[in-house]
N, C-alpha and C positions, 0 to 999 in steps of 0.2 A: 589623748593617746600617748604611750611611753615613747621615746625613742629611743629605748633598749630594743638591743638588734635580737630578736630570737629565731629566726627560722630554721630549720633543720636542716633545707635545702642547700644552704652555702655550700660551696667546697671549700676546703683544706685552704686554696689559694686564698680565699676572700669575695669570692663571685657569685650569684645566684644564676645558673643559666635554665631558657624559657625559649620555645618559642626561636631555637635558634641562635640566639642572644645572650650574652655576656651579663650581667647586671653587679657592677659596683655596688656596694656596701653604701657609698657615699651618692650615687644614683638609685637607689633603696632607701635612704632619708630623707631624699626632694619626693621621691614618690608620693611618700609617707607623709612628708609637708603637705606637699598639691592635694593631698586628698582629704583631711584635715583642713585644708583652708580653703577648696571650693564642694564642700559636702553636698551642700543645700542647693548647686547649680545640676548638680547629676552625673551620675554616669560617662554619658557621652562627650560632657564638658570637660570634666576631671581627664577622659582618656585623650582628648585635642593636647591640654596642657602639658601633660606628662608626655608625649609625640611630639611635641613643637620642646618642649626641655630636653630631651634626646636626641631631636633631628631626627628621630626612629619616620623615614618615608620611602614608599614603593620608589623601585625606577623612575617616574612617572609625572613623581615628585606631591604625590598626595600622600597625608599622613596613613601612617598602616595602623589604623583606630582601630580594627578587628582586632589584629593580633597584639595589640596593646588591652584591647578590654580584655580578652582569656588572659594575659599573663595578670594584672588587675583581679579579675575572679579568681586567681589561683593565689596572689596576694591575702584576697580576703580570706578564704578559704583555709589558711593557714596561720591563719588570724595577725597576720602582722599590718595588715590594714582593713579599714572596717569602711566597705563601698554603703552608698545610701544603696535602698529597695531600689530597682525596678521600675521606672514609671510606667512603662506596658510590659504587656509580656511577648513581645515581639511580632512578627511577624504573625498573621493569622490568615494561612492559606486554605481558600473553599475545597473541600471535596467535591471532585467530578462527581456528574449526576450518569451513572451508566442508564438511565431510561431517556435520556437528550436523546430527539430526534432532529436533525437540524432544518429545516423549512427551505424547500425546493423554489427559488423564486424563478418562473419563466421570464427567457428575454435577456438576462443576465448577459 
């Protein structure tokens, strides 16, 4: 991948901001690095790395891996970095069954 800078988002200053956050030009080619050199580990790997090279973490002190994978998809998205697929497609919540009748157990 090039490391010429194209995105359309910069500002004037030199910054990409996401998510609330600032993003340096020169924290825009570690990104770009990190994601490039750990492709093949994933998603979730790539966004740890890139949050622990930032320090980007909640009060709480746990990385904020959410909101580093959306500004990462809005990355790729924009084609200035190229995330691997997916390895699930996330979360797969059941639909309730409106015919559930729940079972009366006596004694309870």
């Amino acid at each position: 991948m090039s490391t010429t800078f194209c995105i359309s988002e910069v500002s004037s200053s030199g910054y990409f901001k996401a998510r609330g956050r600032r993003f340096t030009i020169r924290q825009l080619q570690q990104i770009q690095y990190l994601t490039e050199r750990y492709f093949e580990e994933g998603r979730t790997a790539i966004s740890r790395r890139v949050c622990r090279f930032l320090r980007w973490k909640q009060a709480n002190g746990k990385l904020k891996e959410v909101a580093c994978r959306e500004v990462l998809r809005k990355l790729d998205q924009t084609g200035f970095i190229k995330l691997p697929s997916p390895r699930s497609l996330g979360a797969i919540w059941k639909t309730r069954n409106d015919d559930y009748v729940p079972t009366v157990v006596e004694g309870w």
